[in-house]
VOVEXGU-329032 format. One record per residue: residue in three letters; x, y, z of N, C-alpha, C, O in turn. Coordinates in steps of 0.1 Angstrom, whole numbers, padded with zeros to 4 digits, always signed. Layout:
BEGIN
ALAXYZXYZXYZXYZ;...
end
This chain:
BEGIN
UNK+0068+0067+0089+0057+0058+0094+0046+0059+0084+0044+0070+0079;UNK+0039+0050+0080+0033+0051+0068+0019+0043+0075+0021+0033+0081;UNK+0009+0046+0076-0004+0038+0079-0014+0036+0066-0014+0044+0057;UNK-0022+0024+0068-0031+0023+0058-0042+0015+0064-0041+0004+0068;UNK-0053+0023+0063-0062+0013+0064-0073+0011+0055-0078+0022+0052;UNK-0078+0002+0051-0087-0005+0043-0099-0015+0046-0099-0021+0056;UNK-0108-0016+0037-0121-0024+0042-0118-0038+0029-0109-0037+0020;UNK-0125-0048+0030-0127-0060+0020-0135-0064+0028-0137-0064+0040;UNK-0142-0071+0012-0156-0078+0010-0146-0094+0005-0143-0099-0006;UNK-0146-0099+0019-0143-0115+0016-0155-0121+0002-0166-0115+0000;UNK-0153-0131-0005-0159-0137-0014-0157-0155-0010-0146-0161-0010;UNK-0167-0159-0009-0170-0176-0004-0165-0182+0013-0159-0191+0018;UNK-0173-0168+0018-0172-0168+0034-0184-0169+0038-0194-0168+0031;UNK-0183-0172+0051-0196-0169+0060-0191-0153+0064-0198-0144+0065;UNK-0176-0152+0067-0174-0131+0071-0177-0128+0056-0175-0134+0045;UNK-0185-0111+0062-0191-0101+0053-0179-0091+0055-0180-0084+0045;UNK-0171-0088+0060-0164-0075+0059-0152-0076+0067-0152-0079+0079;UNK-0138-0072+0059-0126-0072+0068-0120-0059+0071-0114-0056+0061;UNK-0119-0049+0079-0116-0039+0085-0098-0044+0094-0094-0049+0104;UNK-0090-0037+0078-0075-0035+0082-0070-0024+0092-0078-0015+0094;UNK-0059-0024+0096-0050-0012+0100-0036-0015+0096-0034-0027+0100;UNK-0028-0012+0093-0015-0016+0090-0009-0005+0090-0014+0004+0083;UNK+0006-0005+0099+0017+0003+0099+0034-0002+0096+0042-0008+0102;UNK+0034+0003+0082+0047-0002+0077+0047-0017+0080+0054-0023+0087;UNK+0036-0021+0070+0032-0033+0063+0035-0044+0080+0043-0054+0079;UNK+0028-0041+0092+0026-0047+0102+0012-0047+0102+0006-0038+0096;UNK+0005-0057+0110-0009-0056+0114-0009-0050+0121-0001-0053+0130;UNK-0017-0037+0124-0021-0033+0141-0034-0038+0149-0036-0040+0161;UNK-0041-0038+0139-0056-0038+0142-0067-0045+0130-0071-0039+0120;UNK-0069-0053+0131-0081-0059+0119-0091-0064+0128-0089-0067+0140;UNK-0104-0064+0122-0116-0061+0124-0128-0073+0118-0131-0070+0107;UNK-0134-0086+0123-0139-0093+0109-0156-0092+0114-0160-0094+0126;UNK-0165-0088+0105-0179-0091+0107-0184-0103+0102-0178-0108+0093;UNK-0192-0108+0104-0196-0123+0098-0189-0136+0107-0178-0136+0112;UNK-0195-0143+0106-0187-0155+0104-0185-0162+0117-0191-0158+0127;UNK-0176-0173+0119-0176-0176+0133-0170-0174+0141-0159-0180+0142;UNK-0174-0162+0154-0172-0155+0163-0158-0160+0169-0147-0155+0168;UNK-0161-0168+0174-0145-0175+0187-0136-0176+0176-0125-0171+0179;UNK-0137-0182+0160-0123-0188+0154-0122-0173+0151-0110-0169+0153;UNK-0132-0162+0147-0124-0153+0135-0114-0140+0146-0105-0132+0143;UNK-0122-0144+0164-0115-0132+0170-0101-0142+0171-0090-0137+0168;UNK-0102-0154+0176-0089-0157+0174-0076-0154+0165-0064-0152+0169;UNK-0084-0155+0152-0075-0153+0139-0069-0134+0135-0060-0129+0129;UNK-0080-0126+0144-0074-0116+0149-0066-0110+0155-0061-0099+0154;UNK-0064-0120+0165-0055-0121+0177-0040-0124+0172-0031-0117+0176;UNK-0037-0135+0164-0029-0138+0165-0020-0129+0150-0008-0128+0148;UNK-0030-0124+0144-0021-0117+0129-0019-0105+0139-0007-0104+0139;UNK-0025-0096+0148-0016-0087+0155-0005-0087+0156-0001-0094+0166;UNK+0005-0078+0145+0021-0077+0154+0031-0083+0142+0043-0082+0141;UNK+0020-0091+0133+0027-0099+0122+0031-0092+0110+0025-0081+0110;UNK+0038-0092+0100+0037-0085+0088+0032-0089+0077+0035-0100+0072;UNK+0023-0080+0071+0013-0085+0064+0020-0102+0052+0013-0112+0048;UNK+0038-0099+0051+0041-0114+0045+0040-0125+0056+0034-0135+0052;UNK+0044-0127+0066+0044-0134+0074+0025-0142+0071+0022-0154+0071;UNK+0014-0131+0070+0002-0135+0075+0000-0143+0058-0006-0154+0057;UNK+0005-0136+0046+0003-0144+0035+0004-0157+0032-0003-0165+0027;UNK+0018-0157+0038+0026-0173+0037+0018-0178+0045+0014-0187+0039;UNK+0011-0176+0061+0009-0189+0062-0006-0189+0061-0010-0200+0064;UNK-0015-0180+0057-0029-0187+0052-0034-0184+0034-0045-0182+0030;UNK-0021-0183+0028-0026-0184+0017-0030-0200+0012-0022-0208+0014;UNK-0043-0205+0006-0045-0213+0000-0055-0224+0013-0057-0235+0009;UNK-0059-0220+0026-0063-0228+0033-0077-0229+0030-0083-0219+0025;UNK-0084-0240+0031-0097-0241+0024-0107-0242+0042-0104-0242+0054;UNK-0119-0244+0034-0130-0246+0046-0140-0254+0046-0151-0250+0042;UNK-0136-0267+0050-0150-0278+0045-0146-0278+0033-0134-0276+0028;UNK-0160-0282+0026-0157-0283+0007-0158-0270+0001-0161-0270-0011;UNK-0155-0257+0008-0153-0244+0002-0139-0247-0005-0131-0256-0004;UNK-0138-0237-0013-0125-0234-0019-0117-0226-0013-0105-0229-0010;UNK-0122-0216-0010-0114-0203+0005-0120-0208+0014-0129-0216+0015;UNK-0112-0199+0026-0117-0203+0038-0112-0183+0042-0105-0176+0035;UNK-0117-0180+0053-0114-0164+0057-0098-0164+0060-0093-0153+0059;UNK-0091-0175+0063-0077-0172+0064-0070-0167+0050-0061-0159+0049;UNK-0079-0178+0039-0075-0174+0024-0077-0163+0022-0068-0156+0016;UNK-0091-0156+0026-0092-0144+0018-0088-0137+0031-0089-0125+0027;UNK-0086-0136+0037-0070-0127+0042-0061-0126+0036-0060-0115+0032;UNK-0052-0135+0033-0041-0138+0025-0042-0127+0007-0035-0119+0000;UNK-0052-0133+0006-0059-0125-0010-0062-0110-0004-0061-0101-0013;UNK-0066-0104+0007-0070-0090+0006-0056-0090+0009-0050-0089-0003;UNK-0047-0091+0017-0035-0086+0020-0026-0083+0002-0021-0072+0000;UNK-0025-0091-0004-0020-0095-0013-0023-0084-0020-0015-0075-0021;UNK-0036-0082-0025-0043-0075-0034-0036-0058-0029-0029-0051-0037;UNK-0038-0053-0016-0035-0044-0010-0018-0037-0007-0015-0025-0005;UNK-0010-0052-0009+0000-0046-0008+0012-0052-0019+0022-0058-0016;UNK+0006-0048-0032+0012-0059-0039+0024-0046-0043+0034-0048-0050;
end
């Protein structure tokens, strides 16, 4: 059993900070400060349980408004970065 947890500093968010937990590359627990409250606990909710490729594939590249990232992206990019 292997645990890891880690912090990220999203970049072209309204979230300031992402607080991981991961066991053998599964979400257990992530954490988001910033940003908008109802979508980001949702987006919490539902990567519980997933594995960090599962959460890649499906929000790598999603944008926000006329942002370029959106917090699903830079999920996708901390995960990536973290478990490459």
């Amino acid at each position: 059993m292997s645990v890891k947890k880690f912090t990220y500093k999203p970049n072209g968010t309204c979230s300031k900070l992402f607080e991981f937990e991961c066991e053998d590359n599964i979400i257990k627990d992530v954490q988001i400060s910033g940003g908008c409250d109802g979508n980001l606990k949702g987006i919490c909710s539902i990567i519980k349980g997933k594995t960090v490729e599962e959460v890649i594939s499906a929000f790598n590249g999603i944008t926000c408004g006329n942002k370029i990232t959106s917090c699903p992206d830079q999920i996708a990019k901390c995960l990536a970065e973290e478990f490459r």
